[in-house]
One Martini backbone bead per residue (centre of mass of N, CA, C, O) as a GRO file, in nm:
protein
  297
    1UNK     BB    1   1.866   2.651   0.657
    2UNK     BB    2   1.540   2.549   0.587
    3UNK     BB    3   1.438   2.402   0.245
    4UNK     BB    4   1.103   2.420   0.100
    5UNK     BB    5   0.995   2.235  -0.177
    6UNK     BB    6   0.620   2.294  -0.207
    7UNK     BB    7   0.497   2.455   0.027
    8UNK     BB    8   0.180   2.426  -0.112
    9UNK     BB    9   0.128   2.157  -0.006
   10UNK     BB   10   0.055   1.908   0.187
   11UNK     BB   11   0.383   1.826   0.266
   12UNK     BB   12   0.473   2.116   0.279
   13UNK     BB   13   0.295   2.238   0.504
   14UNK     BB   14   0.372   1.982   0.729
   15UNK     BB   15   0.676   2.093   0.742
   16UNK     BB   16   0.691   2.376   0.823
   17UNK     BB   17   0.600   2.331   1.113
   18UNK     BB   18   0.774   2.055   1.192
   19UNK     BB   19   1.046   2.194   1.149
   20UNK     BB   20   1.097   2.463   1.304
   21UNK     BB   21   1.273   2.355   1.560
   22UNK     BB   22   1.537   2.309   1.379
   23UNK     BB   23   1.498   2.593   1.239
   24UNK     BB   24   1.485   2.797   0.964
   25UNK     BB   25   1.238   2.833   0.738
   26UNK     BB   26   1.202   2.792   0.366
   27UNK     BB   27   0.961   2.851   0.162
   28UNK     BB   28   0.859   2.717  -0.206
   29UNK     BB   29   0.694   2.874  -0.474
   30UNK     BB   30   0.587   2.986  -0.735
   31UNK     BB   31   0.604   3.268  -0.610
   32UNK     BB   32   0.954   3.271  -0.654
   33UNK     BB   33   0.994   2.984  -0.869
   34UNK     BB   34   1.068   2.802  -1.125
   35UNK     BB   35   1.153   2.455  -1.048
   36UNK     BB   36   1.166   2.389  -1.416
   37UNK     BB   37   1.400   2.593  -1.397
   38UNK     BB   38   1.736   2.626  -1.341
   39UNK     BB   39   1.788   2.920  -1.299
   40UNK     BB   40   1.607   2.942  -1.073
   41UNK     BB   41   1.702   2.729  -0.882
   42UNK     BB   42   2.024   2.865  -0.864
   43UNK     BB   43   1.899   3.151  -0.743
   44UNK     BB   44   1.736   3.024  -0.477
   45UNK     BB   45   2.021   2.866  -0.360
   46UNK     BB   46   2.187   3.137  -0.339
   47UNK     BB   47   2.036   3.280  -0.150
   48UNK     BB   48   1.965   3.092   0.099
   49UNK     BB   49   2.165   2.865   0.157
   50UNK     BB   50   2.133   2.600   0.270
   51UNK     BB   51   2.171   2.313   0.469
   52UNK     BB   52   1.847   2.184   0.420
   53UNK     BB   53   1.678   2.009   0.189
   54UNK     BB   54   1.313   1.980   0.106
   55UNK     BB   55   1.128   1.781  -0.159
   56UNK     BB   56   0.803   1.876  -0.191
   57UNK     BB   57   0.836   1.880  -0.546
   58UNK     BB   58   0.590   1.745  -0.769
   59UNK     BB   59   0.489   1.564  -1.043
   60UNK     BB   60   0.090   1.441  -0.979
   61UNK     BB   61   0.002   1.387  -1.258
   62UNK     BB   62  -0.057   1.066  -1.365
   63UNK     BB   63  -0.211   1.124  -1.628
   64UNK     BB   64  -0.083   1.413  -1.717
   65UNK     BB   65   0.218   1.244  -1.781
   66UNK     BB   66   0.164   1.113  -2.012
   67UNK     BB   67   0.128   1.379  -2.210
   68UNK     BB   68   0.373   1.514  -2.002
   69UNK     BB   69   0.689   1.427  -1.995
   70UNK     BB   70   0.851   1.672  -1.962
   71UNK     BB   71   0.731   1.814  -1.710
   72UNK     BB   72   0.793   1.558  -1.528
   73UNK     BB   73   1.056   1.554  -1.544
   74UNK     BB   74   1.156   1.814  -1.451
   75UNK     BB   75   1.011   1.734  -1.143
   76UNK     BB   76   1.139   1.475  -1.107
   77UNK     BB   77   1.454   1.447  -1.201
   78UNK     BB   78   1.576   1.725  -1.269
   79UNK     BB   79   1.538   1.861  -0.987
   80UNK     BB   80   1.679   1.672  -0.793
   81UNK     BB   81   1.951   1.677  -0.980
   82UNK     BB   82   2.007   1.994  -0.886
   83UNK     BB   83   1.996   1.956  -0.557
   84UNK     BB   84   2.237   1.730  -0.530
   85UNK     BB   85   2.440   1.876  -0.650
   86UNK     BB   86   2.458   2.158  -0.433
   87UNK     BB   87   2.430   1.964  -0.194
   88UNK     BB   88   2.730   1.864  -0.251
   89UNK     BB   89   2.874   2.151  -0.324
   90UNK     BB   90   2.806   2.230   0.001
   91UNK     BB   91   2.720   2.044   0.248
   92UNK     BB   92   2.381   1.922   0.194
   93UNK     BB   93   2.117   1.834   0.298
   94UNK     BB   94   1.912   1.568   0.123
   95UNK     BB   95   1.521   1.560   0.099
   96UNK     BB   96   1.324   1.315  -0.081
   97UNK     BB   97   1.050   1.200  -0.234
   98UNK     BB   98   0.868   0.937  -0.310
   99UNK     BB   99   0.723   0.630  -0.494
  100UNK     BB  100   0.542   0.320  -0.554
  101UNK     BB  101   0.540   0.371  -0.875
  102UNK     BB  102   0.852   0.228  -0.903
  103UNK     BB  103   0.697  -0.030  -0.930
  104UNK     BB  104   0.506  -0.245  -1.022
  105UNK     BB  105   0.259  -0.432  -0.903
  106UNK     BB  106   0.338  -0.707  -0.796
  107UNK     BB  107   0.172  -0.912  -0.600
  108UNK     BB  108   0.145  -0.972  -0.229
  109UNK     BB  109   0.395  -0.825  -0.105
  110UNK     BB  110   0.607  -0.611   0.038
  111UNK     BB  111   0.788  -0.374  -0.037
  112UNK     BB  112   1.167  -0.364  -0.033
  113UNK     BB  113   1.412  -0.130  -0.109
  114UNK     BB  114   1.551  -0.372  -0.296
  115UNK     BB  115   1.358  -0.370  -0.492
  116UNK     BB  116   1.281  -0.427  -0.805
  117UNK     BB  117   1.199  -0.221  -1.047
  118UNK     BB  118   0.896  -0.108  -1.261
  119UNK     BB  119   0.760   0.113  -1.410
  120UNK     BB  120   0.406   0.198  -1.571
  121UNK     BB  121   0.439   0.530  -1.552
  122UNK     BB  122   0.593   0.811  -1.634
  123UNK     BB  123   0.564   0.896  -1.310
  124UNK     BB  124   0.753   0.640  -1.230
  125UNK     BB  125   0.988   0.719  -1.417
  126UNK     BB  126   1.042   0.971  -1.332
  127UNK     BB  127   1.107   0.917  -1.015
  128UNK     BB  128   1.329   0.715  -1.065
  129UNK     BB  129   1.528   0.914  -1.157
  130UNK     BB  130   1.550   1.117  -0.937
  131UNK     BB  131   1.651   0.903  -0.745
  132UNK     BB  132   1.921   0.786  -0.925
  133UNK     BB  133   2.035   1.076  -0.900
  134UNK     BB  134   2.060   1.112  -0.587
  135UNK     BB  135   2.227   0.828  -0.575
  136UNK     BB  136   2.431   0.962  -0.798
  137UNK     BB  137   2.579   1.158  -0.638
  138UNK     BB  138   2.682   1.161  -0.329
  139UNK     BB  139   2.477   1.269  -0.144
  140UNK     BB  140   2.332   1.368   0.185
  141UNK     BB  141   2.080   1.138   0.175
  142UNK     BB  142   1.702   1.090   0.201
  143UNK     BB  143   1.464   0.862   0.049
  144UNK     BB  144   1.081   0.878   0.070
  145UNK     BB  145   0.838   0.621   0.013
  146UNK     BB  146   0.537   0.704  -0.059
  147UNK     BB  147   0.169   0.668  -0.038
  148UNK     BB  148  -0.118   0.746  -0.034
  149UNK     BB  149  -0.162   1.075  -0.012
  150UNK     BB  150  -0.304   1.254   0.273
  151UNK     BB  151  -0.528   1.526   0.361
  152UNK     BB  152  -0.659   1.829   0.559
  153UNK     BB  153  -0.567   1.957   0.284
  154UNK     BB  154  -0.629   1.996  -0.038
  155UNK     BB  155  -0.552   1.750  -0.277
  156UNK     BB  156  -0.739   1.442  -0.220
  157UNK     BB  157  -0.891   1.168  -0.177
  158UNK     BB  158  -1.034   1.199   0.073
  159UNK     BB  159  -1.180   1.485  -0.007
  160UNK     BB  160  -1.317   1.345  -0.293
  161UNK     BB  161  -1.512   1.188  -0.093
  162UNK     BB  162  -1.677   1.392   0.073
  163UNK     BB  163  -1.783   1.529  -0.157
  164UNK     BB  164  -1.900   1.258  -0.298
  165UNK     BB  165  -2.079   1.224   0.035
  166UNK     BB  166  -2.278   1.479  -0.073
  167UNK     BB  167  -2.340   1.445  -0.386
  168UNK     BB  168  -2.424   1.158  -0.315
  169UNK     BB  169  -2.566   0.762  -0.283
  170UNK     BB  170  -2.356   0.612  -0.477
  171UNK     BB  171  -2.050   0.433  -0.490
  172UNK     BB  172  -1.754   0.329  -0.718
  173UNK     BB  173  -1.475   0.162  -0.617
  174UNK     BB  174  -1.148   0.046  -0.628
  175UNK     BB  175  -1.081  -0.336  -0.522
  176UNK     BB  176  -0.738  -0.413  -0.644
  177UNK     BB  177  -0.604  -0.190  -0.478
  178UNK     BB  178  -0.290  -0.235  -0.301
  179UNK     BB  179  -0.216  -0.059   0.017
  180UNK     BB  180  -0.115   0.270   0.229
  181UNK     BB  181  -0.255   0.553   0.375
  182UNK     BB  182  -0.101   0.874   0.403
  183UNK     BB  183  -0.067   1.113   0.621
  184UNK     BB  184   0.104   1.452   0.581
  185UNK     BB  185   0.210   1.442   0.875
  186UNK     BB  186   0.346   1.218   0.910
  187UNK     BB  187   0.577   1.266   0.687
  188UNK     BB  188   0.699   1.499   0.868
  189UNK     BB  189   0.737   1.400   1.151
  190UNK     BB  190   0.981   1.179   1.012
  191UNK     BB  191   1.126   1.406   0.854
  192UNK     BB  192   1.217   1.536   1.165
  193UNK     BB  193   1.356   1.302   1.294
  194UNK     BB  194   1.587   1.243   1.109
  195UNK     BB  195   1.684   1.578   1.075
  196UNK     BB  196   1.797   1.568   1.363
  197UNK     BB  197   1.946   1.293   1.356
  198UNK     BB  198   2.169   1.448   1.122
  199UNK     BB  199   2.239   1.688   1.299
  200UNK     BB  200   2.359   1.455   1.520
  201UNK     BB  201   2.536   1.238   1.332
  202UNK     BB  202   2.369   1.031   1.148
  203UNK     BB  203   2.537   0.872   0.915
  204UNK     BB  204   2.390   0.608   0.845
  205UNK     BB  205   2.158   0.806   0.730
  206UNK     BB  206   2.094   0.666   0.438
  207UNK     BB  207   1.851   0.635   0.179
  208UNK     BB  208   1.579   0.424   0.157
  209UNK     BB  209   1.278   0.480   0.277
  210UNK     BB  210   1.007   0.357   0.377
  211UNK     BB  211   0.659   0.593   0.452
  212UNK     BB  212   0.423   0.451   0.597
  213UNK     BB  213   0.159   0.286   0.735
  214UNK     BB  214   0.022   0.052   0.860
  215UNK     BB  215  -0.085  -0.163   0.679
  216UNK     BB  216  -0.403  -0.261   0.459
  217UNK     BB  217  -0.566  -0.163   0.137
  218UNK     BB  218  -0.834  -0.057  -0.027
  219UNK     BB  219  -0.995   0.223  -0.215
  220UNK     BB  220  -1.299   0.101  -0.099
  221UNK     BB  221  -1.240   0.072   0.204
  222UNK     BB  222  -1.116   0.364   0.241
  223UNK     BB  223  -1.389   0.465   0.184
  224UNK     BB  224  -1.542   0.363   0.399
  225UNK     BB  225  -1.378   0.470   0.636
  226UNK     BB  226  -1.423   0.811   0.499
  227UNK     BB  227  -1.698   0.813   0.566
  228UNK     BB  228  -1.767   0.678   0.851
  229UNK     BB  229  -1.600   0.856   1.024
  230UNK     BB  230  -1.746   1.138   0.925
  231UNK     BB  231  -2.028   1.010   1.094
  232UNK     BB  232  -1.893   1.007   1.377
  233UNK     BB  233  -1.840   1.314   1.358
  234UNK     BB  234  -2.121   1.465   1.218
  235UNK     BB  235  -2.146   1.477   0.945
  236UNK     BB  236  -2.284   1.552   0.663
  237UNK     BB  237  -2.441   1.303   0.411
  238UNK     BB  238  -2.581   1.132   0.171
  239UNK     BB  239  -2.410   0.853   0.256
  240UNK     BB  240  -2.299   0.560   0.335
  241UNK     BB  241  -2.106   0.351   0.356
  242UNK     BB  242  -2.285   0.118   0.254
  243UNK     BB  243  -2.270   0.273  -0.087
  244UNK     BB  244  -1.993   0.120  -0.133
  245UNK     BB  245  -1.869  -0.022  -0.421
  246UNK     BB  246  -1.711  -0.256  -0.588
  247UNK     BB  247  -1.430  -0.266  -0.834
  248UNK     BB  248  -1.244  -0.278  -1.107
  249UNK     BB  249  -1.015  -0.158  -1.280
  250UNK     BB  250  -1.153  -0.248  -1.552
  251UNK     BB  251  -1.384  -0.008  -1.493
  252UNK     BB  252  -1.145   0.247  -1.448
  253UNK     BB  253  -0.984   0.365  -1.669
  254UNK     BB  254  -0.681   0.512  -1.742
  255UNK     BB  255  -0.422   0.641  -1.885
  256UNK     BB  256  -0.214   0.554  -1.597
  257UNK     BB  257  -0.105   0.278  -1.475
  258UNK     BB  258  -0.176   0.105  -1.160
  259UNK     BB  259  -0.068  -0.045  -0.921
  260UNK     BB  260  -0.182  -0.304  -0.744
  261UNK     BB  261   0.069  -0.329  -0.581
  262UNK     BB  262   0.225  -0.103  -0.293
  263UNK     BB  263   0.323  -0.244  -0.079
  264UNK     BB  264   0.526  -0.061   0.229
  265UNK     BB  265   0.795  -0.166   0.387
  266UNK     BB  266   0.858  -0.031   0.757
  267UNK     BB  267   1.125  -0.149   0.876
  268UNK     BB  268   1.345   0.039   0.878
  269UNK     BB  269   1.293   0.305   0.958
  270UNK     BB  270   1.216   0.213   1.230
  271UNK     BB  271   1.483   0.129   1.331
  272UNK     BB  272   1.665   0.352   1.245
  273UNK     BB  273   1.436   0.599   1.442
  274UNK     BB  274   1.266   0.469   1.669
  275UNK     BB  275   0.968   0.332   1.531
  276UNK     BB  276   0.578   0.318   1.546
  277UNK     BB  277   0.385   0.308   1.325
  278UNK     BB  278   0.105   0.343   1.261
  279UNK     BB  279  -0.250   0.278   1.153
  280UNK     BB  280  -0.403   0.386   0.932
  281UNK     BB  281  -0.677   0.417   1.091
  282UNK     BB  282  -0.601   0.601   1.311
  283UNK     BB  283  -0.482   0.825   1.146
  284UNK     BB  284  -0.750   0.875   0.981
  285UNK     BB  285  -0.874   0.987   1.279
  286UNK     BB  286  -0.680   1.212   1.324
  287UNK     BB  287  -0.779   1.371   1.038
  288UNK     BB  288  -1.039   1.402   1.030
  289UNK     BB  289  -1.058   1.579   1.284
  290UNK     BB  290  -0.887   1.818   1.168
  291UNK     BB  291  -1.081   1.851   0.904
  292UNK     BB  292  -1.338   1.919   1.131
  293UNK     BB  293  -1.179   2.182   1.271
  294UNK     BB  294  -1.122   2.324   1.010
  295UNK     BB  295  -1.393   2.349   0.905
  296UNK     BB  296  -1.547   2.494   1.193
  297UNK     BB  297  -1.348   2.790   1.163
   0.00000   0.00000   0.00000
């Protein structure tokens, strides 16, 4: 059985689905039990004792873990660190999702896998924490570290641009953080092809493995972006693309600061799985288009 914790998110929502053909699946939601405490956890491996965990649940409110940093620890650090514990004591693969920002987000080059971290916010901290839990265990894992994730459903920056470009005239979005938009499909996509490969015998694939779109862009370009497509798709919209505003972060103040640089190298990945990732602005007319057919049914 393949185990996916956090299925009712946007990542977990696309892995259910594209996990299907490589055995049974089975996601893990609010309702089965409480991820941030371990005895439900440990209860939760016993029952269903999966051959491969995909772990695509996490603290990801990046503001709200300034103040709440015992929660974000919980299910960033302590949880990835007891299904690494149970997946090397049972002989299981796992498989764990990481963010950009466990860099600091200096200069403007794309980070390698091997650059040194420095995260600068409680969210990039305990996210880092996780991945080191897992790599210090020992076990048969891949982490793939991803940025900008949105998708056709759920909550994410995508769909809260779409919603104000319904209910304003024009929007001032920051143009000086600079990174690559990932839909969570894609993320889904390259995680079943790894782990097709993982089941193949593919002992060499294992370690932190960066995974986004090709391509760089701002989220004042990405909101123009998912304006413009939604416009080309015959949306009603309050305004066009044309009516978004570059602003610099420092006008946009938030309780944990932002890497500036996101951007990350997709060099390995690529090579390891014999894949070609899309450029982010293609995704972004595929996931487009699924939630133009998802919102008109």
């Amino acid at each position: 059985m393949i185990l996916v914790t956090g299925s009712d998110g946007q990542v977990g929502y696309a892995l259910l689905k594209t996990l299907a053909p490589l055995g049974p699946v089975k996601g893990l939601t609010r309702e089965d039990g409480d991820l941030s405490n371990a005895e439900d956890v440990a209860g939760l491996l016993e029952k269903f004792r999966p051959r491969c965990i995909v772990n695509a649940a996490a603290y990801t409110s990046v503001d709200q873990a300034e103040s709440n940093p015992d929660a974000a620890h919980a299910m960033n650090a302590k949880l990835p660190a007891q299904l690494a514990a149970w997946a090397r004591a049972n002989g299981a693969l796992l498989i764990h999702y990481s963010t950009d920002y466990v860099y600091d987000g200096s200069g403007d080059q794309p980070w390698a896998e091997n650059a040194l971290t420095g995260p600068l916010s409680v969210y990039g901290k305990t996210k880092l924490a996780g991945d080191q839990a897992v790599l210090d265990a020992g076990v048969d894992a891949i982490i793939f570290r991803t940025s900008w994730v949105y998708g056709a459903r759920g909550h994410n920056f995508m769909l809260t641009m779409l919603r104000l470009a319904r209910e304003r005239d024009q929007l001032s979005v920051v143009s000086d953080q600079w990174g690559t938009p990932t839909p969570a499909w894609l993320i889904a996509e390259v995680t079943a092809v790894a782990l097709r490969d993982k089941l193949r015998g593919a002992k060499a694939l294992d370690g932190v493995y960066h995974l986004t779109c090709r391509g760089e862009t701002t989220w004042c370009d990405f909101s123009k972006a998912i304006i413009g497509g939604a416009c080309d798709f015959g949306v009603p919209l309050s305004m066009s693309s044309d009516k978004v505003s570059p602003i610099p972060t420092a006008d946009y103040p938030a309780p944990a600061p932002r890497p500036l640089n996101s951007r990350l190298s997709v060099r390995r990945v690529e090579q390891a799985l014999g894949l070609e990732l899309p450029d982010w602005r293609d995704a972004l007319q595929l996931t487009l288009r699924d939630w133009v057919e998802f919102r008109n049914n």
